[in-house]
C-alpha positions as a Markdown table, in Angstrom:
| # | Residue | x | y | z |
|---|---|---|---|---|
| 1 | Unk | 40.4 | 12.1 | -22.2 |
| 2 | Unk | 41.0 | 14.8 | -19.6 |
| 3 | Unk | 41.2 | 13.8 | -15.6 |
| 4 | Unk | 39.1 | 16.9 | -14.7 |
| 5 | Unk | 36.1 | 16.0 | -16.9 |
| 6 | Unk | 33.0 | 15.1 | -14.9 |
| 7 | Unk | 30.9 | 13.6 | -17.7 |
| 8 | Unk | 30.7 | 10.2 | -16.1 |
| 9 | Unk | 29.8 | 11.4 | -12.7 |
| 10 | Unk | 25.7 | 10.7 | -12.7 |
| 11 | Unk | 25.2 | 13.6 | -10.2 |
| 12 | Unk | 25.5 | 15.7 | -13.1 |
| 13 | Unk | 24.4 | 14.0 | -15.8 |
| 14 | Unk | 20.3 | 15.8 | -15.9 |
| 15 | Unk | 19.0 | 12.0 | -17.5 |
| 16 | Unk | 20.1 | 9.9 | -14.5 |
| 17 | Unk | 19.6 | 12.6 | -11.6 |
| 18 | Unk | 16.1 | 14.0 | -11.4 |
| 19 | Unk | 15.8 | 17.6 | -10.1 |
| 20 | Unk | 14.8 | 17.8 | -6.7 |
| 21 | Unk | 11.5 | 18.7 | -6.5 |
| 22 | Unk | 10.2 | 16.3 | -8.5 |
| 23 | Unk | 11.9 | 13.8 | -6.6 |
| 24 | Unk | 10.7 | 14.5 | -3.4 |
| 25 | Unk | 7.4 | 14.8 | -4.8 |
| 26 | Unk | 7.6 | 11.2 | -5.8 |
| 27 | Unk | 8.9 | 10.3 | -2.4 |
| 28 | Unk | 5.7 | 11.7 | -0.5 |
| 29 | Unk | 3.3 | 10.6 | -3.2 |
| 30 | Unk | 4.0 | 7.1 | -3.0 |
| 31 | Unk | 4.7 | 7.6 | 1.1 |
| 32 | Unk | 1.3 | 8.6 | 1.0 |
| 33 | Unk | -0.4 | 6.4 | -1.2 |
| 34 | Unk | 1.0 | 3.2 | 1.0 |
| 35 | Unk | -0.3 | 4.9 | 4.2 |
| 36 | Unk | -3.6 | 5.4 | 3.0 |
| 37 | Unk | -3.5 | 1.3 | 1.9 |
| 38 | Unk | -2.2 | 0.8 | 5.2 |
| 39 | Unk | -5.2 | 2.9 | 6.6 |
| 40 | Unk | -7.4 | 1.4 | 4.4 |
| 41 | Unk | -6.7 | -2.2 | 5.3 |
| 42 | Unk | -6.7 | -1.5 | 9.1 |
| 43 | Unk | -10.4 | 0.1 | 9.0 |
| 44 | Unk | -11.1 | -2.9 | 6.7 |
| 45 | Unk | -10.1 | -5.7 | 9.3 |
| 46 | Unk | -12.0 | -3.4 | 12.0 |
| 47 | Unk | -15.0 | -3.2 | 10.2 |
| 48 | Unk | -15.2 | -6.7 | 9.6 |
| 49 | Unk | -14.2 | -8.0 | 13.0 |
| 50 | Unk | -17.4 | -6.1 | 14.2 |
| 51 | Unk | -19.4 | -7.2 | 11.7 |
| 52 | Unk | -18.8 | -10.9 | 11.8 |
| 53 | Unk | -20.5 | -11.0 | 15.3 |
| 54 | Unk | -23.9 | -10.4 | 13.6 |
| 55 | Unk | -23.3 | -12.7 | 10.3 |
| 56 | Unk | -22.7 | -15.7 | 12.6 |
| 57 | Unk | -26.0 | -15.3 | 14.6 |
| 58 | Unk | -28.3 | -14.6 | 11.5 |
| 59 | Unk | -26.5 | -17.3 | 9.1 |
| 60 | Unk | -25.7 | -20.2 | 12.3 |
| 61 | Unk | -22.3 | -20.3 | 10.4 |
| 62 | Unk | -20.2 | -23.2 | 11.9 |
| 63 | Unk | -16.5 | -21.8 | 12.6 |
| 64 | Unk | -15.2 | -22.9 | 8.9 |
| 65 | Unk | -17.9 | -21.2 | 7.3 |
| 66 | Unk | -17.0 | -17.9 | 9.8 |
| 67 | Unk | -13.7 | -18.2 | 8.1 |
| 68 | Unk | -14.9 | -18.8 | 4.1 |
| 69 | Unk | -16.8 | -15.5 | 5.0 |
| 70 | Unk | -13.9 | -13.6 | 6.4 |
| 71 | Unk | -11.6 | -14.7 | 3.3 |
| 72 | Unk | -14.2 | -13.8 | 1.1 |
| 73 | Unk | -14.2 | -10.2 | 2.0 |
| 74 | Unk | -10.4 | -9.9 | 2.6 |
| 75 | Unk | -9.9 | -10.9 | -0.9 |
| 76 | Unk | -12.6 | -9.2 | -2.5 |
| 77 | Unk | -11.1 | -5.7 | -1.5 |
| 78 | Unk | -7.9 | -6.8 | -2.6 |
């Protein structure tokens, strides 16, 4: 075994280190993908919020029932 040899160093080992671009690729992708849940779920809670005004007037829903509804609809998007 020589001292110079750099076989072990996983910087250059193509297997362990992805190139570049496909790395940073990955990054953005799954960046992106987490924002758009984020976004999702934020309009979601917004859209609801509004909407649960006009449910409780046209069902009479007694506050436990307002929540059943809400949890309904949160966990039916999820």
């Amino acid at each position: 075994m020589t001292s110079g040899s750099d076989s072990h160093n996983p910087s250059n080992n193509p297997v362990i280190a992805p190139s570049t671009g496909t790395y940073n690729a990955s990054i953005y992708l799954i960046a992106g993908m987490a924002a758009l849940g984020g976004l999702l779920v934020g309009y979601n809670t917004g859209v609801i919020s509004g909407a649960i005004l006009f449910i409780q007037k046209d069902f009479h829903l007694n506050p436990t029932q307002e929540e059943i509804a809400k949890g309904t609809r949160y966990a039916r998007d999820e």
